[in-house]
PAZAPA-4460 file (N, C-alpha, C; in steps of 0.05 Angstrom, whole numbers, plus 32768, in hexadecimal, padded with zeros to 4 digits):
% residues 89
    n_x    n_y    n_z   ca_x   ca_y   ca_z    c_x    c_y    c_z   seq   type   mol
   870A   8915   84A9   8711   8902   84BD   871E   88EA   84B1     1      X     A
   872D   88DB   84B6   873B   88CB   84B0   8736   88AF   84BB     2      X     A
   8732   88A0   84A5   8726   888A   84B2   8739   886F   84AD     3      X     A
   8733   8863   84C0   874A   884A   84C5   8747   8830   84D7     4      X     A
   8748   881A   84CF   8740   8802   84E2   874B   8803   84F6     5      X     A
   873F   8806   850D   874B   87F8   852D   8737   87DA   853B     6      X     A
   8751   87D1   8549   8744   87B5   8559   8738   87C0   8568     7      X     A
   871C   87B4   856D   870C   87BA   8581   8718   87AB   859A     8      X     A
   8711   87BB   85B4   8724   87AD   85CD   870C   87BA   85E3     9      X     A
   8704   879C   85EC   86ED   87B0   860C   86FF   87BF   8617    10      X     A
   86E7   87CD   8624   86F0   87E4   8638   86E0   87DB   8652    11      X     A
   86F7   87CD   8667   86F3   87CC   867F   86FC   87E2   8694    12      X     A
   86E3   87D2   86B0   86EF   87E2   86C0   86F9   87D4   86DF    13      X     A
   870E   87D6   86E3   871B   87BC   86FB   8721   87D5   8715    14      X     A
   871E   87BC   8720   871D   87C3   873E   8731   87B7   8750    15      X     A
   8754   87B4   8754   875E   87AE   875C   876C   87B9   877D    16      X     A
   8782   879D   8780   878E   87AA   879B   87AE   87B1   878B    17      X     A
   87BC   87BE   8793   87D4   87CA   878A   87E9   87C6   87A9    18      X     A
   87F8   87B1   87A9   880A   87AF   87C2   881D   87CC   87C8    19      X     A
   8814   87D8   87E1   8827   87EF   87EA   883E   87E8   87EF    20      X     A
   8850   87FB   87F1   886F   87FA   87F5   8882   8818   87F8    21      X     A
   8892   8813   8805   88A4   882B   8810   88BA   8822   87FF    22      X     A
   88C6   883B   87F8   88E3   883A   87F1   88F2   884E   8800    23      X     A
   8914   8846   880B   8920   8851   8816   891E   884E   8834    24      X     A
   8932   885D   883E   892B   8860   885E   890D   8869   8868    25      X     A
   88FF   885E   887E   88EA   8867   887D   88DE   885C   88A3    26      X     A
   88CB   8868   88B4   88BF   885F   88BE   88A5   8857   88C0    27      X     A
   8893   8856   88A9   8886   8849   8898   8886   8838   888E    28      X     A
   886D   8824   8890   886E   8807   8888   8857   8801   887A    29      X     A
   8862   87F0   8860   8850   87EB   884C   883E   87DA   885A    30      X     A
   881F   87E0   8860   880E   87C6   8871   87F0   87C5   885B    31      X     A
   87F2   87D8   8848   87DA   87CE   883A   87D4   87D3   8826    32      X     A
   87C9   87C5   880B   87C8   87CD   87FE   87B2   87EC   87ED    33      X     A
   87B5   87EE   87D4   87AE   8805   87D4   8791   87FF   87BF    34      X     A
   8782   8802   87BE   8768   8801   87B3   8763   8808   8795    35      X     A
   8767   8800   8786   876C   8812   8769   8757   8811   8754    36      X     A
   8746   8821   8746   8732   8818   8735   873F   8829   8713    37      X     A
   873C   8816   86FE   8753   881D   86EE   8734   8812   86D3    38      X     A
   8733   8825   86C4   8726   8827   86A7   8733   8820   8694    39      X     A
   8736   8812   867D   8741   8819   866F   873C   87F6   8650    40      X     A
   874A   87FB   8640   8746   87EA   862F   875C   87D5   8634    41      X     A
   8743   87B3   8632   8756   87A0   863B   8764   8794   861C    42      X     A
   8781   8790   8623   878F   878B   860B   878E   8770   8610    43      X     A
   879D   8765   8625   87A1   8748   8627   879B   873E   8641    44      X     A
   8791   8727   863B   878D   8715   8659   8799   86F9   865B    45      X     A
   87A6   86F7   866A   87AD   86DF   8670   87AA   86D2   868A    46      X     A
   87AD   86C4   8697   87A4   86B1   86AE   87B4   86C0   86CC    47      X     A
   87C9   86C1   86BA   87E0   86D7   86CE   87DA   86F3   86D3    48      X     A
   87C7   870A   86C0   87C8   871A   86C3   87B4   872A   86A6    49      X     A
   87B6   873D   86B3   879E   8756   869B   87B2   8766   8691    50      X     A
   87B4   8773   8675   87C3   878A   866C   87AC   8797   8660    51      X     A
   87A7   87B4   866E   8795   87C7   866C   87A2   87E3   865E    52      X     A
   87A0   87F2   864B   87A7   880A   8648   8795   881B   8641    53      X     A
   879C   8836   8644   878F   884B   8649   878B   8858   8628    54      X     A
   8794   8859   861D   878D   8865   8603   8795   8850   85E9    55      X     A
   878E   8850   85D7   8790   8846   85BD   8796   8853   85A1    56      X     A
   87B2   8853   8598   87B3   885D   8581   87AA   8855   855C    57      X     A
   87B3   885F   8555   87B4   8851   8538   87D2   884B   852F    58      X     A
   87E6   8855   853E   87FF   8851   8533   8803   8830   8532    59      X     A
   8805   8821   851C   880B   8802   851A   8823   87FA   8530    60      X     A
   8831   880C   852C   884E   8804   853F   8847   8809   855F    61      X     A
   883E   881A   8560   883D   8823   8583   881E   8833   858A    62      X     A
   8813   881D   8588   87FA   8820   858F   87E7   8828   85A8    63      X     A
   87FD   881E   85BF   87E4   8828   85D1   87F8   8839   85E9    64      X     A
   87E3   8843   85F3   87EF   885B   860E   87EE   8856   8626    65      X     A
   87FB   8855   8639   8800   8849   8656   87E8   882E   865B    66      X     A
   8800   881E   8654   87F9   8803   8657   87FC   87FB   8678    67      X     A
   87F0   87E9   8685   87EF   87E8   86A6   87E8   87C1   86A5    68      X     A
   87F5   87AF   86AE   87F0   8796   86AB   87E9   8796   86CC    69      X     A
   87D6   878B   86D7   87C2   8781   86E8   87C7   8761   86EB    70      X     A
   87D2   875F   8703   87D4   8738   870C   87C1   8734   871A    71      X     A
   87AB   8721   8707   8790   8714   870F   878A   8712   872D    72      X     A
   87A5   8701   8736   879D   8704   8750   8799   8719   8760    73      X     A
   879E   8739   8756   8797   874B   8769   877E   875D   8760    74      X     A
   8779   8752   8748   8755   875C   8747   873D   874D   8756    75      X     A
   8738   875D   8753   8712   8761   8766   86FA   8764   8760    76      X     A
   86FD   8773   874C   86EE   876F   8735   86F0   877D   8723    77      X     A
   86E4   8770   8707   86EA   8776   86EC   86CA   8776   86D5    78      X     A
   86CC   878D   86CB   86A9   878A   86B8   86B8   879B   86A4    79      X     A
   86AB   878E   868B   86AD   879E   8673   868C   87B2   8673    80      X     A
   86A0   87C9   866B   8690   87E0   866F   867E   87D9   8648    81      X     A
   8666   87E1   864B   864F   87ED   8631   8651   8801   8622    82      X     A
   865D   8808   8619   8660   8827   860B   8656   881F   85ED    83      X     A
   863E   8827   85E1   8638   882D   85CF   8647   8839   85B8    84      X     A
   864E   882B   85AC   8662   883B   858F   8647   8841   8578    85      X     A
   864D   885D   8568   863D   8866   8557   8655   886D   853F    86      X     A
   8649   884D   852D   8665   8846   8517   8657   8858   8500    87      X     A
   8646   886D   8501   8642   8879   84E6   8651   8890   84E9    88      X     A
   865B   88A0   84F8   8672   88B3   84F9   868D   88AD   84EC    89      X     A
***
């Protein structure tokens, strides 16, 4: 197994609204938003917004896997999840 330093980064879990929308011709109308609950490891927070991604590499250059940025104002709620790490493996 190959061993190698990574940044530790919580693992939340948010609970946002996601604004609906139509594209194109349509008789359908965007009237509500869409409910979204999204896991994943928080990279950055700022006042404006959450950047959450879904996987974590080791590559130094391109480290992480579908990144998703979250604007504060459309969360609802947000908890860092407990997951027990077992660092003797």
């Amino acid at each position: 197994m190959v061993e190698y330093d990574m940044v530790e980064y919580d693992i939340v879990y948010v609970e946002w609204e996601d604004p609906g929308q139509f594209h194109g011709w349509t008789s359908k109308l965007a009237e509500a938003c869409a409910k979204i609950r999204t896991v994943g490891f928080l990279i950055k927070s700022t006042e404006k917004g959450h950047v959450i991604v879904e996987s974590i590499g080791d590559d130094t250059e391109d480290p992480y896997g579908c990144s998703t940025f979250i604007p504060s104002h459309l969360i609802t709620k947000m908890e860092v999840l407990e997951i027990p790490h077992d660092r003797t493996r």
